[in-house]
C-alpha positions in Angstrom: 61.6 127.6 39.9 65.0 126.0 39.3 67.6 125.1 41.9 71.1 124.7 40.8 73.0 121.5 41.5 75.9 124.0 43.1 73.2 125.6 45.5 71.5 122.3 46.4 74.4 120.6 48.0 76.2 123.6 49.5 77.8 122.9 53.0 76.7 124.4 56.3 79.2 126.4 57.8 82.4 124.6 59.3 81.2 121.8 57.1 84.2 120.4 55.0 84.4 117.2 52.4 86.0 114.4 53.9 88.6 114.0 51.4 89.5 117.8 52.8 90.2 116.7 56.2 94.0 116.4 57.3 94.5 113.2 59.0 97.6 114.0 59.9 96.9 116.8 62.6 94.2 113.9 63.9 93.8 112.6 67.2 90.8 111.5 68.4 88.7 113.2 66.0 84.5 114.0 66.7 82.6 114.5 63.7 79.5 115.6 62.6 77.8 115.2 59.4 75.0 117.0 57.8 72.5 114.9 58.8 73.1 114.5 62.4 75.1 111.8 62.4 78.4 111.1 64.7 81.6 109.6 63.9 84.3 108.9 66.4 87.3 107.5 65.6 89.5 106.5 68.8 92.3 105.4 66.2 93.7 103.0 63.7 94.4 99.2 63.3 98.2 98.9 62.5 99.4 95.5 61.1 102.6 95.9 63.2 102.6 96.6 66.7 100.1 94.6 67.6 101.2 93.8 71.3 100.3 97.0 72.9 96.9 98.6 72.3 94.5 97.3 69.2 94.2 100.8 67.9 96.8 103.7 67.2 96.4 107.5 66.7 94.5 108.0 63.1 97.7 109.6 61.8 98.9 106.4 61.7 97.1 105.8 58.4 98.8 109.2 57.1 102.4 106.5 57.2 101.1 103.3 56.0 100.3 102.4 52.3 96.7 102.9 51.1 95.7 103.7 55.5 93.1 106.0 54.4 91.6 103.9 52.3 91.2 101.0 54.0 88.9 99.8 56.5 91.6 99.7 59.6 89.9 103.0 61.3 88.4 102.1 65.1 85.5 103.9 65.5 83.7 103.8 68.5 79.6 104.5 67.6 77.1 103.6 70.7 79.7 101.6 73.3 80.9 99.3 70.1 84.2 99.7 69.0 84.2 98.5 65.4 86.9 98.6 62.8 85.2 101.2 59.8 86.7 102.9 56.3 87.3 106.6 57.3 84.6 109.1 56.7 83.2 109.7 53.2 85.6 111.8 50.6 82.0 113.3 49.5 80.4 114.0 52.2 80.6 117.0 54.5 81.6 117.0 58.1 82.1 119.5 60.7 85.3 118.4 63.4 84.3 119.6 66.2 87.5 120.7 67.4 85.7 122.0 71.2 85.1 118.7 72.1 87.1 115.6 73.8 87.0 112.2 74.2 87.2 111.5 77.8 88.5 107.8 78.8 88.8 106.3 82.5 92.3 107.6 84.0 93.8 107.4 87.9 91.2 106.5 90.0 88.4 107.9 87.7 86.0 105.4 86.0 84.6 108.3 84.5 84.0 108.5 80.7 82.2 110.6 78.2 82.2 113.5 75.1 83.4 116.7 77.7 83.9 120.3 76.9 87.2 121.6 77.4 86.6 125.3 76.8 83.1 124.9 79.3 85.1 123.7 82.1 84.1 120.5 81.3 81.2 120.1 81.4 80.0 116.8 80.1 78.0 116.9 76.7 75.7 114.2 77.5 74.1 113.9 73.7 77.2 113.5 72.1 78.1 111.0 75.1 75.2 109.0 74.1 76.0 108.7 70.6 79.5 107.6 71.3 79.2 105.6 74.6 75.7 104.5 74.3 74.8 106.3 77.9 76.5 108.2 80.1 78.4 106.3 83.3 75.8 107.4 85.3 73.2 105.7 83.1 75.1 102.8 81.9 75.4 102.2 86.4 72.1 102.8 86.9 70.9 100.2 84.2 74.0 97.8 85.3 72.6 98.3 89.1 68.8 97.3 88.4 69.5 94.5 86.2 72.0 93.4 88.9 69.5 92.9 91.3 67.3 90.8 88.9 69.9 88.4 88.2 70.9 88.4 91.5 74.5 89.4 91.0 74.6 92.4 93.2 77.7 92.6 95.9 80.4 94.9 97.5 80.9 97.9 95.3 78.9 95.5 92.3 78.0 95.8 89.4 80.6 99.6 88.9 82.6 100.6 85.8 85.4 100.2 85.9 89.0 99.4 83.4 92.1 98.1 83.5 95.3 100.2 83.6 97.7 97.8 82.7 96.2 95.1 80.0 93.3 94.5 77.6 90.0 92.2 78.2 87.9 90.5 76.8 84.4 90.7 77.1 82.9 87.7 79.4 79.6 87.6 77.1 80.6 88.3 73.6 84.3 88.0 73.5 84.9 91.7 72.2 87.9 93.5 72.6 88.4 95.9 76.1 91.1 97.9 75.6 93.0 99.0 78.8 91.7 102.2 80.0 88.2 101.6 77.9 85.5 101.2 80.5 83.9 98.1 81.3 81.4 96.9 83.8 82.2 94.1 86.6 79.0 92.4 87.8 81.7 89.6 89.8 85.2 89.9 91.1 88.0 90.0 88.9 88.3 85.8 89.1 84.6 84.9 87.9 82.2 84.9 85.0 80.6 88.1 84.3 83.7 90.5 85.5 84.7 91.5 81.9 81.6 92.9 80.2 82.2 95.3 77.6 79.3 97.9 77.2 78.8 96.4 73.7 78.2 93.1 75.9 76.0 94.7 78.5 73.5 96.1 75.6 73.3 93.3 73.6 72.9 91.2 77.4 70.0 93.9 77.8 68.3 93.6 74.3 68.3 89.6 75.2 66.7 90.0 78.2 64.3 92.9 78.4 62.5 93.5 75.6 58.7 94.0 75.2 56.7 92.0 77.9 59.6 90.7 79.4 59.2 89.7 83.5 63.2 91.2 83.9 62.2 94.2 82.2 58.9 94.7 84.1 61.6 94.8 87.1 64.1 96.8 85.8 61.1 99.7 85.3 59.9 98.5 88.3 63.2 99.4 90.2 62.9 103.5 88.8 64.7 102.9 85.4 62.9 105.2 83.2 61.8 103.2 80.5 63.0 105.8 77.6 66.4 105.1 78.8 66.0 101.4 78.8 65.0 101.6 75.4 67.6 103.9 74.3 70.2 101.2 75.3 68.4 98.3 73.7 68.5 100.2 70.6 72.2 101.0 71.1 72.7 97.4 69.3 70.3 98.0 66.6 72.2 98.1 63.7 74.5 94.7 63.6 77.3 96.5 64.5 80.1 93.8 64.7 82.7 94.6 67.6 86.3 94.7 67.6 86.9 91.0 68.0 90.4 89.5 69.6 91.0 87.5 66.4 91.2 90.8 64.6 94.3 92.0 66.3 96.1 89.5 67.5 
């Protein structure tokens, strides 16, 4: 039996070709491809006004010369931002329009993938794949390993973010936007009070792998070792983060 090429590469419904997809009416956009996989893009690296935040709405691109095809987009995958070519003109997507990007605000240190219309209600898969972990997760990793390193104190390690400047990350040197979550194993005048979660998983893939005595502790402390391994794994990959040099 013979399968058409036409039947063989028809889209799901809501799916929609990347070339298809407005930019302009953009956001924050959450996508979905065919496969499973999730793109977010928390906006776009302009080559002018560089002195506020390193990335703009998406529909930046729509206004600047040759934006959608070039490699300026900020896509947050896993806790990394990372500067990435929009999604493929040939491949299908599904927006999912029901969904938001939720960022630290007021006195909230809260972040994840939430569900407007579900009064919402966190979806913590989608959270994963963008964030890495949920806060929760991300502070009860950041807690254990604290204690092995012996850099626990008042209110230490939290999440936590700036409101009124950008960071960098006291391990790798990454790019913390304000309002972008980051965790604070010291007070704001020592090492280790700028990590960025890119920082934290890479810090965690250095230290606890297989056999290691700090990840023996960290299980040891009630981490469940799936989700220790889930954020080693969030730097698999060689993702390359947003760097300060980029931007400035």
């Amino acid at each position: 039996m013979t399968i058409s090429s036409k039947a063989a590469i028809s889209p799901a419904p809501g799916f929609l070709l990347g070339k298809d997809i407005d930019l302009a009416a953009l956001y924050d956009p959450i996508a979905v491809d065919q496969h499973g996989g999730v793109h977010c893009f928390v906006g776009y690296l302009s080559e002018v006004l560089r002195d506020d935040l390193p990335y703009f709405s998406v529909s930046v691109a729509v206004r600047t010369p040759k934006g959608r095809e070039s490699s300026r987009f900020i896509k947050l995958s896993r806790g990394t931002l990372t500067t990435s070519s929009f999604l493929g003109d040939d491949t299908y997507y599904r927006l999912l329009t029901d969904r938001r990007l939720v960022l630290p605000t007021g006195a909230k240190s809260y972040f994840g993938v939430d569900a407007p219309k579900d009064s919402w209600a966190e979806d913590v898969s989608l959270t994963q794949a963008v964030f890495g972990g949920t806060s929760q997760e991300v502070t009860l990793v950041a807690t254990s390993l604290a204690k092995v390193l012996g850099r626990t104190g008042y209110d230490l390690p939290r999440v936590t973010f700036s409101r009124q400047r950008n960071n960098r990350c006291d391990l790798t040197n990454a790019v913390i936007p304000k309002e972008f979550p980051y965790l604070a194993f010291d007070g704001a005048q020592y090492d280790w009070s700028h990590v960025s979660l890119h920082g934290f998983y890479r810090l965690l893939s250095l230290t606890a792998q297989d056999r290691s005595p700090i990840r023996a502790a960290i299980i040891g402390d009630g981490v469940p070792e799936t989700l220790l391994n889930r954020m080693i794994e969030n730097t698999s990959g060689n993702q390359r983060p947003l760097m300060a040099r980029d931007w400035e």
